[in-house]
KETORVEX-271037 format. One record per residue (C-alpha): residue number from 1; chain; residue in three letters; x, y, z. Coordinates in Angstrom, 1 decimal. Last residue first. Layout:
<pamis>
PAMI  nr kette rest      X      Y      Z
PAMI NUM     A  ala      X      Y      Z
...
</pamis>
This chain:
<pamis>
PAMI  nr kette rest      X      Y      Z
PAMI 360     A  unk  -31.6   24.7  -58.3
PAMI 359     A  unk  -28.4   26.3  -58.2
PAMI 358     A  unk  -26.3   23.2  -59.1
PAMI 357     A  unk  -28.8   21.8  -61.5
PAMI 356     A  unk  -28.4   25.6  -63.2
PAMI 355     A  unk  -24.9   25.3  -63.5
PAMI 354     A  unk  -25.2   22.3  -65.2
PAMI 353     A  unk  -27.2   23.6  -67.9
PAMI 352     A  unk  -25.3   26.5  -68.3
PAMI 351     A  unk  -22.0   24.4  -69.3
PAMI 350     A  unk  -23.7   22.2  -71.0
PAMI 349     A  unk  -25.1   25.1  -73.5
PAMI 348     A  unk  -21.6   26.9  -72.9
PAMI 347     A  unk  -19.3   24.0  -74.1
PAMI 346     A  unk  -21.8   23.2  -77.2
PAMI 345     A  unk  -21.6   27.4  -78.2
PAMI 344     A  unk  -17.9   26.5  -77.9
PAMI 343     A  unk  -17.6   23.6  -79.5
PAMI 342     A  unk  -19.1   25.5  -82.5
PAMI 341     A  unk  -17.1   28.3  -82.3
PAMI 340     A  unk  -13.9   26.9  -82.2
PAMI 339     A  unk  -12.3   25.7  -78.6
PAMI 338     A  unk   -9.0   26.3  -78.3
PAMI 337     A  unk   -5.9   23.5  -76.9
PAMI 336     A  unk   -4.3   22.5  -79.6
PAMI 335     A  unk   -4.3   25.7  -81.5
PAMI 334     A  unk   -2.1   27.0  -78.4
PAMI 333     A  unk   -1.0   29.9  -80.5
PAMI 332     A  unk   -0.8   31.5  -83.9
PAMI 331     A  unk   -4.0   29.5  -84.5
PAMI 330     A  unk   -4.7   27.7  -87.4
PAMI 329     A  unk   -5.9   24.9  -86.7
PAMI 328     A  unk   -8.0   27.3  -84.0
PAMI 327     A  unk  -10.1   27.9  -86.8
PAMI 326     A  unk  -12.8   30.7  -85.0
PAMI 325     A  unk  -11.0   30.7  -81.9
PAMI 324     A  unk  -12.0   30.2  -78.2
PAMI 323     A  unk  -10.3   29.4  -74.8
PAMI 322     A  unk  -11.3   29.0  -71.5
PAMI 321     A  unk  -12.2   31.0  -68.2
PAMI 320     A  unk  -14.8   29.4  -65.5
PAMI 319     A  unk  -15.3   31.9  -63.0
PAMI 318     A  unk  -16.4   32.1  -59.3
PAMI 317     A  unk  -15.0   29.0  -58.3
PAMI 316     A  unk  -17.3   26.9  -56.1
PAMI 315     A  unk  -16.4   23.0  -56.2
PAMI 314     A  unk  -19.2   22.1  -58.6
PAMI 313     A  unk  -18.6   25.5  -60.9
PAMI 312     A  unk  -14.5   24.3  -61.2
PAMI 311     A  unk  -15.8   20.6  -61.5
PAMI 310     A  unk  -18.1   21.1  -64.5
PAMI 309     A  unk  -15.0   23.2  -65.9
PAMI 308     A  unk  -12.9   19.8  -65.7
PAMI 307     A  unk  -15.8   17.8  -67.2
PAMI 306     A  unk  -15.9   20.3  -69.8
PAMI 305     A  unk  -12.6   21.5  -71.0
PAMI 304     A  unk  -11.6   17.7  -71.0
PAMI 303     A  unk  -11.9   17.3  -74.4
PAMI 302     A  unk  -10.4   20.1  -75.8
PAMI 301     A  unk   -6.9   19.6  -74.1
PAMI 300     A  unk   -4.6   21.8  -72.5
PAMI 299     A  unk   -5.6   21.1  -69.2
PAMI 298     A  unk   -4.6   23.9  -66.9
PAMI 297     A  unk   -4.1   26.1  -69.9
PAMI 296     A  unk   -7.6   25.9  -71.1
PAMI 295     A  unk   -9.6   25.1  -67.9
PAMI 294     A  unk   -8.6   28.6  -66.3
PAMI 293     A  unk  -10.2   28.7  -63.0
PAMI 292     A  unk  -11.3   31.9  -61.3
PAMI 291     A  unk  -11.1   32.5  -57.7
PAMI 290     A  unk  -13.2   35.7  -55.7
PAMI 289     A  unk  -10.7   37.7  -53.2
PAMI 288     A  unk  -11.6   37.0  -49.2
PAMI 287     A  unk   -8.4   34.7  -48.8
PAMI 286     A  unk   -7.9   31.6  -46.4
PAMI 285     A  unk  -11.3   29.3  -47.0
PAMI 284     A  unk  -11.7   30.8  -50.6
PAMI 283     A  unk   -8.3   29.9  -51.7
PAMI 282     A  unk   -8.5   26.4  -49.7
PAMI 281     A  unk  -11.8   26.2  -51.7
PAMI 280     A  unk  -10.2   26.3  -55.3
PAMI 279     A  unk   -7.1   24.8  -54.3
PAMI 278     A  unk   -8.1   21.9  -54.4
PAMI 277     A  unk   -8.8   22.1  -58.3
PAMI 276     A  unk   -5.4   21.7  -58.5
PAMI 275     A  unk   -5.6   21.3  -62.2
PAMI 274     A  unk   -2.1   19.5  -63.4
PAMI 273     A  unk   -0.5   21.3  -66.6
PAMI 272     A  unk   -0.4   20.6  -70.0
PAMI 271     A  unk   -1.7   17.2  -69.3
PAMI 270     A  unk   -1.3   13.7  -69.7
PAMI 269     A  unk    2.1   14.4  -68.9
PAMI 268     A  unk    2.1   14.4  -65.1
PAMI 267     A  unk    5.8   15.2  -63.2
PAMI 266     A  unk    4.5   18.3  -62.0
PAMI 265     A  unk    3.7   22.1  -63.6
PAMI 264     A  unk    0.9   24.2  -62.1
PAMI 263     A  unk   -2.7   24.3  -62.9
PAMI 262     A  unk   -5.0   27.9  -64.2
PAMI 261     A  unk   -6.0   29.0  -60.4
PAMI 260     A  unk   -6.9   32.3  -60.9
PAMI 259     A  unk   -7.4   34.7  -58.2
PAMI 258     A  unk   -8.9   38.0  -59.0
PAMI 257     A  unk   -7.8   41.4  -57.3
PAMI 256     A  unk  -10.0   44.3  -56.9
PAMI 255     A  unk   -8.4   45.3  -53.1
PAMI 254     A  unk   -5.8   48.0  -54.9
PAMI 253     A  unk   -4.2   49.7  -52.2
PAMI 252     A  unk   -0.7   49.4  -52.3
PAMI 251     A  unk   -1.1   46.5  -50.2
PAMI 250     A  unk   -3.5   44.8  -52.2
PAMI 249     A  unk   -1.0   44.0  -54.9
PAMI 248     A  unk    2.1   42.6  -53.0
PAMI 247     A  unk   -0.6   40.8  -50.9
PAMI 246     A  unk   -1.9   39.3  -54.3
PAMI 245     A  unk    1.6   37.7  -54.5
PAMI 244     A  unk    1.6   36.2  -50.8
PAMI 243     A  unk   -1.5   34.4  -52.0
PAMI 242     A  unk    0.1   32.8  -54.5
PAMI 241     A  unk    3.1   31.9  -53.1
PAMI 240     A  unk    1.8   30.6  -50.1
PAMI 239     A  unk   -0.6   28.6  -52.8
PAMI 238     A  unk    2.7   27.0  -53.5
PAMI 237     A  unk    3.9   28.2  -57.2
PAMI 236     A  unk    4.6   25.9  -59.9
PAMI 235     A  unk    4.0   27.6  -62.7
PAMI 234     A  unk    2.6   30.6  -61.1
PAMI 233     A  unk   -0.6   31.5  -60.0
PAMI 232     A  unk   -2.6   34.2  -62.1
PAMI 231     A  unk   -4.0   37.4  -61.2
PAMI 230     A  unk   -6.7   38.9  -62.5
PAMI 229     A  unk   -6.2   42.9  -61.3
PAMI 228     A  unk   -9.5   45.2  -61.3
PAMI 227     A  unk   -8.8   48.7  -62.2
PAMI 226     A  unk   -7.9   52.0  -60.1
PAMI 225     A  unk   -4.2   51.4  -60.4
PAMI 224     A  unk   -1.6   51.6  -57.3
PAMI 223     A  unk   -1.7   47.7  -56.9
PAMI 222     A  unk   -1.3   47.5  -60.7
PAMI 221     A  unk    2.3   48.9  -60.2
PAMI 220     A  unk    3.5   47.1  -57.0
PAMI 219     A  unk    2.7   44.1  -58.6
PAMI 218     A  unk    4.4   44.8  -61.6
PAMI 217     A  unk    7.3   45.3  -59.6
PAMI 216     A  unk    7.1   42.6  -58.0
PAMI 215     A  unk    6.9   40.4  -60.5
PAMI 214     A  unk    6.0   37.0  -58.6
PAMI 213     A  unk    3.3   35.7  -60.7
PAMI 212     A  unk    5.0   37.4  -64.1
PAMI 211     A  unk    5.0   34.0  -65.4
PAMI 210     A  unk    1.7   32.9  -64.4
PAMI 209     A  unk    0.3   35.7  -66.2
PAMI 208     A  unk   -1.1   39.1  -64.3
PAMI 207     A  unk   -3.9   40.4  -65.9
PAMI 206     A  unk   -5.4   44.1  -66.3
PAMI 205     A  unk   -9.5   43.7  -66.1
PAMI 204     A  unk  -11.0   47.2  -68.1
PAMI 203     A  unk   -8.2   47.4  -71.0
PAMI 202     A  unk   -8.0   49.6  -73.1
PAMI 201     A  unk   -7.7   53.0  -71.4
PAMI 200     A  unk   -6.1   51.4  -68.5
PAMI 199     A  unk   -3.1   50.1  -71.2
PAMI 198     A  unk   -1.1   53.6  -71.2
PAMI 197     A  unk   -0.9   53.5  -67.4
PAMI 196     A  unk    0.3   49.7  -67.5
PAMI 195     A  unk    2.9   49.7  -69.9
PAMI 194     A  unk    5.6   50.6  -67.6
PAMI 193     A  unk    5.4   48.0  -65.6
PAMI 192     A  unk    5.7   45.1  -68.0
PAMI 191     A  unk    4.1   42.5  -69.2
PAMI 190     A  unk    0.1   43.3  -69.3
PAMI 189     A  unk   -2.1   40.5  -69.8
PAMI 188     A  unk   -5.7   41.2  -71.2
PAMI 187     A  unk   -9.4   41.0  -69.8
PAMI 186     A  unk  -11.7   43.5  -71.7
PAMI 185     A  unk  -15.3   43.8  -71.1
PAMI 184     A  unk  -18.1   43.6  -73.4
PAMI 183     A  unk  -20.7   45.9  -74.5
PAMI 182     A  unk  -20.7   44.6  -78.4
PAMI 181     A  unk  -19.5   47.2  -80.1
PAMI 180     A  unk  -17.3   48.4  -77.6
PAMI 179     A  unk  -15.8   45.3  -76.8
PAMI 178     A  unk  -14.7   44.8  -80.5
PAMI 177     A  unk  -13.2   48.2  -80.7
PAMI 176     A  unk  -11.1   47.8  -77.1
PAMI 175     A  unk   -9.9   44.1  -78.3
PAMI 174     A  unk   -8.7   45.7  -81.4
PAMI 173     A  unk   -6.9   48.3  -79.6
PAMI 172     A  unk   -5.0   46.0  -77.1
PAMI 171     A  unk   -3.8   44.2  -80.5
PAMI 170     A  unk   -2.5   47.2  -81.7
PAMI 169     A  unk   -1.1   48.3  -78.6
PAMI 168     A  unk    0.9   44.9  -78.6
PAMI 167     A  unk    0.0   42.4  -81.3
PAMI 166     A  unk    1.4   39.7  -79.5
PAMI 165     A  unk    4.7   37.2  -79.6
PAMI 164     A  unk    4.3   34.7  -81.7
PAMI 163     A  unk    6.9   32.3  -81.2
PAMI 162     A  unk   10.9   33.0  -82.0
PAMI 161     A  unk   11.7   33.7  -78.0
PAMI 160     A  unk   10.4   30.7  -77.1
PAMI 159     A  unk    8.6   29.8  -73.8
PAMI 158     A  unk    6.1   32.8  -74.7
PAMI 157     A  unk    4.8   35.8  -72.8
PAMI 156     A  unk    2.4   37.1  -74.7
PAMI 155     A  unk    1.1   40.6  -75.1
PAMI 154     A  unk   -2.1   41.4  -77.1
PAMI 153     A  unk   -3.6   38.4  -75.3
PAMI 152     A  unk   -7.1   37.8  -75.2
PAMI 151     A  unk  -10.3   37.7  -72.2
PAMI 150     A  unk  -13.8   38.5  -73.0
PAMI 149     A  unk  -16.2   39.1  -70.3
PAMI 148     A  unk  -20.1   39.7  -71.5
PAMI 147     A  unk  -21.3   36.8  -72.2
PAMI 146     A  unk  -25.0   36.5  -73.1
PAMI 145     A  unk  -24.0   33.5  -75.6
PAMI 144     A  unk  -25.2   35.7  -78.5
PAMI 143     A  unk  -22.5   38.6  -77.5
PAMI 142     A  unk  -20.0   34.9  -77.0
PAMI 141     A  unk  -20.3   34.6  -80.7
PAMI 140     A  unk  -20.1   38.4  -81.6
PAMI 139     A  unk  -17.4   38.6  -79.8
PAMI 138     A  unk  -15.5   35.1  -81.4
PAMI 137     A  unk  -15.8   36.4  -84.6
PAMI 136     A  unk  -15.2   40.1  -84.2
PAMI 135     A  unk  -11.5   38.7  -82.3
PAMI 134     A  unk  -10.8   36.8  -85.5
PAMI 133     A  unk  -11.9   40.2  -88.0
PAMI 132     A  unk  -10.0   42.0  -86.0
PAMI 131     A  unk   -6.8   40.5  -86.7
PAMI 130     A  unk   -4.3   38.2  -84.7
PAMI 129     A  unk   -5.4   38.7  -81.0
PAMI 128     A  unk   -4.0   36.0  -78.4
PAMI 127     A  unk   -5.4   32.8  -76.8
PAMI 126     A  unk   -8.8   33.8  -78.1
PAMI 125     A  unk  -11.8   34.9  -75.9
PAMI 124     A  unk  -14.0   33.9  -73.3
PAMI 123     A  unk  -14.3   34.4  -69.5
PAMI 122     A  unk  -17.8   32.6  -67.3
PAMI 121     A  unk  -19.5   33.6  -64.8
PAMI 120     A  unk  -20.6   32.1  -60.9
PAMI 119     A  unk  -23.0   34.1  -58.9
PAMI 118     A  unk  -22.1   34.2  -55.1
PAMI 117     A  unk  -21.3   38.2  -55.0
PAMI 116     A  unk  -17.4   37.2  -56.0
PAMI 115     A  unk  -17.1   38.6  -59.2
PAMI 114     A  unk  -19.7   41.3  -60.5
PAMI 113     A  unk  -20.1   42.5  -63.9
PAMI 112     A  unk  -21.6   45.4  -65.3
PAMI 111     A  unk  -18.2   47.1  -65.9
PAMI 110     A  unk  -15.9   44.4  -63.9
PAMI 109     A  unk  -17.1   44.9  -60.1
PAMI 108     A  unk  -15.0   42.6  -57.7
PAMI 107     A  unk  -16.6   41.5  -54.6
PAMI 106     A  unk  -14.9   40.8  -52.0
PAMI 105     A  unk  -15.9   38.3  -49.4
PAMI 104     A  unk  -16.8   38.8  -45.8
PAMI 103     A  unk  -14.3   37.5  -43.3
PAMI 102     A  unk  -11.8   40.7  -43.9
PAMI 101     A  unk   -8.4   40.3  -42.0
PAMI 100     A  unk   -9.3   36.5  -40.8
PAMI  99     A  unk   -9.9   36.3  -44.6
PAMI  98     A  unk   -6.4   36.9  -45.3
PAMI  97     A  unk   -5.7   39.5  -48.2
PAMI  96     A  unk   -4.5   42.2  -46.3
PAMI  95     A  unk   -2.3   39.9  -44.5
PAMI  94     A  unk   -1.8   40.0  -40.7
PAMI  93     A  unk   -3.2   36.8  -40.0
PAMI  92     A  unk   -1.1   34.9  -42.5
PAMI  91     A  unk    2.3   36.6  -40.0
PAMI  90     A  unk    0.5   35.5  -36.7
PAMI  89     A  unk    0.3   31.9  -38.1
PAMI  88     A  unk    3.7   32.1  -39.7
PAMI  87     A  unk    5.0   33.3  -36.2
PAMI  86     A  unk    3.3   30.0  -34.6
PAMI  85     A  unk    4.1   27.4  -37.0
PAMI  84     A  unk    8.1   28.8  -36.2
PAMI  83     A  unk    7.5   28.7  -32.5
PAMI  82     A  unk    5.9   25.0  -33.2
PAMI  81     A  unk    9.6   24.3  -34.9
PAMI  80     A  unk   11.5   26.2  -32.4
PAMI  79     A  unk    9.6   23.8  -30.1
PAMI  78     A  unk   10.3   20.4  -31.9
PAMI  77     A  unk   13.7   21.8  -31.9
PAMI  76     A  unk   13.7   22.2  -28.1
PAMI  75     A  unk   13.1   18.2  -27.9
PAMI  74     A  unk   15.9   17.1  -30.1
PAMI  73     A  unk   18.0   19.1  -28.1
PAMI  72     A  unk   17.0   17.9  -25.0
PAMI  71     A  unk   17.2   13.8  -26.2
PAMI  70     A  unk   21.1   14.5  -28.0
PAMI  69     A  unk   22.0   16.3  -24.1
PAMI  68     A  unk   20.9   12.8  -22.9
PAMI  67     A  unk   18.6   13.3  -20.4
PAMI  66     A  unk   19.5   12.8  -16.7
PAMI  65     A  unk   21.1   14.8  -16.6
PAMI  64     A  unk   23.3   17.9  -15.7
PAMI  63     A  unk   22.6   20.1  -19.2
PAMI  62     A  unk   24.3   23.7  -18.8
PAMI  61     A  unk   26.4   23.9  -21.7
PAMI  60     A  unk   24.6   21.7  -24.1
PAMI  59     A  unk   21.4   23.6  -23.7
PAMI  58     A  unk   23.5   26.8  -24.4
PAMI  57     A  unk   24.7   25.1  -27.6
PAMI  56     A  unk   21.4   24.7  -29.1
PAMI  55     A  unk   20.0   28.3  -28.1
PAMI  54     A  unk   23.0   29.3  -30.2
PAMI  53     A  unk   22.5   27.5  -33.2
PAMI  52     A  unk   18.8   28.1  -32.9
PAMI  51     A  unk   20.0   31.9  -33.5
PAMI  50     A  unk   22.3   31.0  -36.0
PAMI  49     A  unk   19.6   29.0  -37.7
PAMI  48     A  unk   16.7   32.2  -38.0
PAMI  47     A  unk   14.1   31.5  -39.3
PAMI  46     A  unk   11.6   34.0  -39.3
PAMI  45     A  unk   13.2   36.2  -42.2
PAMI  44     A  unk   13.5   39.9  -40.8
PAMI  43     A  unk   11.9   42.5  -42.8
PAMI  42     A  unk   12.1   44.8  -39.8
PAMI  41     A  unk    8.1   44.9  -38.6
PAMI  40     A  unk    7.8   41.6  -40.1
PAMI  39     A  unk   10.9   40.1  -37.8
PAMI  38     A  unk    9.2   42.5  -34.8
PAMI  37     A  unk    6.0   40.7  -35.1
PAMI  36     A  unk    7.5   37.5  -34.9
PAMI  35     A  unk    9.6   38.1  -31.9
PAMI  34     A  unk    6.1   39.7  -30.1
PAMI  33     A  unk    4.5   35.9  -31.1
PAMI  32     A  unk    8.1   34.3  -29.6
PAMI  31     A  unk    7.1   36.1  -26.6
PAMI  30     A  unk    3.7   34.8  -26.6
PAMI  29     A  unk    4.9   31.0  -27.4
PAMI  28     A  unk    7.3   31.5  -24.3
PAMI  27     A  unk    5.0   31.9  -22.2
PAMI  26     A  unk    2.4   29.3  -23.5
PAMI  25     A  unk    5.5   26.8  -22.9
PAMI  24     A  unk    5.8   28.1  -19.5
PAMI  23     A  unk    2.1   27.4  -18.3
PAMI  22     A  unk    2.5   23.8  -19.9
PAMI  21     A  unk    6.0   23.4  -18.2
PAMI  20     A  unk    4.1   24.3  -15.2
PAMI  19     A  unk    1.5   22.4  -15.6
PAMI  18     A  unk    3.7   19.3  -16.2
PAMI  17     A  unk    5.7   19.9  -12.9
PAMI  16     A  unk    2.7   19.6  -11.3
PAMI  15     A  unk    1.8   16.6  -13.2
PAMI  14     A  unk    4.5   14.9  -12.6
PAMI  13     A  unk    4.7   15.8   -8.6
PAMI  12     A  unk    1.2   14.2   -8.5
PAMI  11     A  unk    2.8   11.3  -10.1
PAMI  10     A  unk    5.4   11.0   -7.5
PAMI   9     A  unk    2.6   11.3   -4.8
PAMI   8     A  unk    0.6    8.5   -6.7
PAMI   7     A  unk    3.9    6.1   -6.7
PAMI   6     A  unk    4.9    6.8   -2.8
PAMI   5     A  unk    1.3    5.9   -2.4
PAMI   4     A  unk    1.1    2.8   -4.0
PAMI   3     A  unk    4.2    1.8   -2.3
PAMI   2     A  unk    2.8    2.3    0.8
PAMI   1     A  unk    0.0    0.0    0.0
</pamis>
């Protein structure tokens, strides 16, 4: 019996001793908090090895047993590791874009257009202008659709240096006549910095390509502009990433900012890219900015436009964006991967359809 008791009374002592370690773990988490704050005040990466260097060593110094010096240290990483989780939590909570910043959604107006009120759309138009007469086409196709936000490239970004590289100002223009005749609104991708200004009075949604995800100074620049910014995630950027690129925006006080998840790059070939379609809600869950997904270059391939669309408006994106060309055999660009008019009117008839089962 007495043995019994000496074991309760040395548990008791455990647990006391566990309180406090408890009680000074919490301690230490809110100084660590105030550390974190002072790294973002300063620019200061939150890691910090030669720090955990020397916290390391100091353990060494004054450890008497009976743990294995090897068994504390392994221990008081585990903690600079939760310290770390900590400071990154505190850091996502201080973003413009966070939702725990703003819980209601933003809603992003484009002309007559809203993105982001709970209504989901849908973004049309060619890969890139060639003519008028191709972007007339597919306008007057989606005007007869009820569409009303046309997307196309007057500057593009290409892998090779000797593809087709835009129209420029003179695509930008054609987009700018065809929208006016027939009330729509312009989505295009502007390159660099110092284009923007001059593009606001073509353009009424300025995009951000995957490539130019983490152009800061571009960033900076639209974030300063009066106009909605459609931004899209990089290559093979981490939603981190992403969202830490829209921040760059927002906090020069643009808030009109469109995500766009249009895939990233991974070890799959069946695709262009791979749709994370996941990311779709996480977006929504951790930002208050309205998501768009871009079937077209997530999938490159006509015949999975559709189902992968279908699952874009099932899982709640905002927007579906694709593709369209009158003879996309022809195509300066991505001719694989556009819908012709035909297969486009098809694509929106389902497309609507579906939609509607999902509202209903």
């Amino acid at each position: 019996m007495s043995t019994n008791n000496e074991l309760v009374q040395l548990r008791d002592k455990v647990d006391e001793i566990n309180l406090k370690i408890v009680e000074l773990l919490n301690e230490r988490g809110t100084v660590v908090q105030e550390i974190g704050k002072q790294k973002i005040k300063h620019g200061i990466k939150r890691f910090d090895p030669v720090r955990e260097r020397e916290v390391l060593d100091m353990i060494a110094n004054v450890n008497d047993g009976p743990f294995e010096t090897s068994t504390l240290q392994h221990i008081f990483k585990t903690i600079f590791q939760a310290s770390l989780e900590l400071q990154e939590d505190d850091h996502r909570k201080a973003l413009l874009v966070s939702r725990k910043k703003k819980p209601e959604n933003t809603i992003v107006r484009v002309k007559n257009d809203l993105i982001g009120d709970g209504s989901q759309s849908f973004i049309m138009g060619p890969c890139a202008v060639e003519s008028y007469e191709q972007v007339r086409a597919v306008g007057q196709a989606m005007k007869q659709q009820g569409l009303t936000m046309m997307r196309g490239g007057a500057f593009k970004p290409r892998t090779s240096p000797y593809d087709f590289q835009g129209l420029g100002y003179e695509g930008l223009q054609i987009l700018r006549d065809v929208a006016d005749e027939f009330d729509l609104s312009v989505i295009s991708e502007i390159l660099n910095p110092n284009d923007v200004e001059r593009a606001l009075e073509y353009v009424d949604v300025i995009q951000i390509g995957a490539r130019n995800m983490q152009n800061f100074d571009l960033l900076r620049t639209v974030g300063q502009v009066n106009k909605p910014v459609l931004l899209k995630r990089g290559l093979s950027a981490t939603i981190e990433e992403f969202i830490n690129a829209a921040e760059y925006i927002i906090s020069q006080g643009n808030d009109q900012i469109i995500l766009c998840e249009r895939g990233i790059r991974t070890y799959e070939r069946a695709t262009r890219n791979t749709l994370d379609i996941s990311a779709v809600p996480i977006l929504k869950k951790e930002t208050h900015l309205p998501v768009v997904v871009d079937v077209t270059h997530s999938t490159g391939r006509k015949d999975l436009l559709l189902p992968a669309a279908k699952a874009a408006l099932a899982i709640g994106a905002d927007a579906v964006m694709a593709e369209v060309h009158p003879d996309p055999a022809v195509a300066l660009s991505d001719s694989a991967q556009q819908m012709n008019i035909p297969q486009f009117e098809e694509f929106m008839h389902e497309l609507k359809d579906f939609r509607a089962k999902l509202q209903s």
